[in-house]
N, C-alpha and C positions, 0 to 999 in steps of 0.2 A: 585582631584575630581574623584568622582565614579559614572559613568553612566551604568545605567542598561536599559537597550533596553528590553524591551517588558512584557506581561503583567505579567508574575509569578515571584511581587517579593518576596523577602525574608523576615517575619517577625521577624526574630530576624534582621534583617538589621537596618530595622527602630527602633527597641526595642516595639514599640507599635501597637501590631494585630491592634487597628481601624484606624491607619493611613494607613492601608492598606487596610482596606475595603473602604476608601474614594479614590476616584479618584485622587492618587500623581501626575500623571503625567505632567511635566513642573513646581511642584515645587521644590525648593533647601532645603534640609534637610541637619541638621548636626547631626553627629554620630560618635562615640567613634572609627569608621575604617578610615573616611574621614571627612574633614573639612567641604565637602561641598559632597551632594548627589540628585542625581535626575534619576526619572525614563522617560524613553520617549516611543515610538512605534520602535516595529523592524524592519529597514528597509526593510526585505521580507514580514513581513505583511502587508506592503504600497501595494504592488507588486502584492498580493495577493487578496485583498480586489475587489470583484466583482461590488461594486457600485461606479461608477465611481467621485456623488456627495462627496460622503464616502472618498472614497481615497482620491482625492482632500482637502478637508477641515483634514483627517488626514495629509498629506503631509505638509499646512500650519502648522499645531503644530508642527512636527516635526522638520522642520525648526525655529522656535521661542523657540524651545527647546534648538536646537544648538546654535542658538544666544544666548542665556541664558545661557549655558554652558559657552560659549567662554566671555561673560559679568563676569560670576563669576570668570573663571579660573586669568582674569585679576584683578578685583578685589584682590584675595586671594597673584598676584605676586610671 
């Protein structure tokens, strides 16, 4: 599995520019590099982020991101 931490990603990654104009974040894509992909937040921009409501509810995604990673990486075996 291939995590991409933070917001510039690659559109040849996903093969399709509008999956990339849409908000990937926390979903699982499959691609022709990894069976399974997803984009999440970069942990220094948790860190950085000055609204602390902001941060907070980024921080949750973040988290359910990883749960979802570690969900799929078991699935995959």
């Amino acid at each position: 599995m291939c995590l991409w931490r933070g917001w510039r990603v690659p559109p040849a990654f996903l093969e399709l520019a509008e999956k990339v104009a849409c908000h990937c974040r926390g979903q699982v894509f499959e691609t022709p590099w990894a069976e399974a992909w997803m984009a999440t937040f970069h942990p220094s921009a948790l860190l950085r982020m000055p609204d602390e409501r902001a941060r907070v509810k980024a921080r949750r995604h973040f988290e359910e991101d990883l749960r979802k990673v570690a969900d799929t990486l078991r699935s995959l075996g």
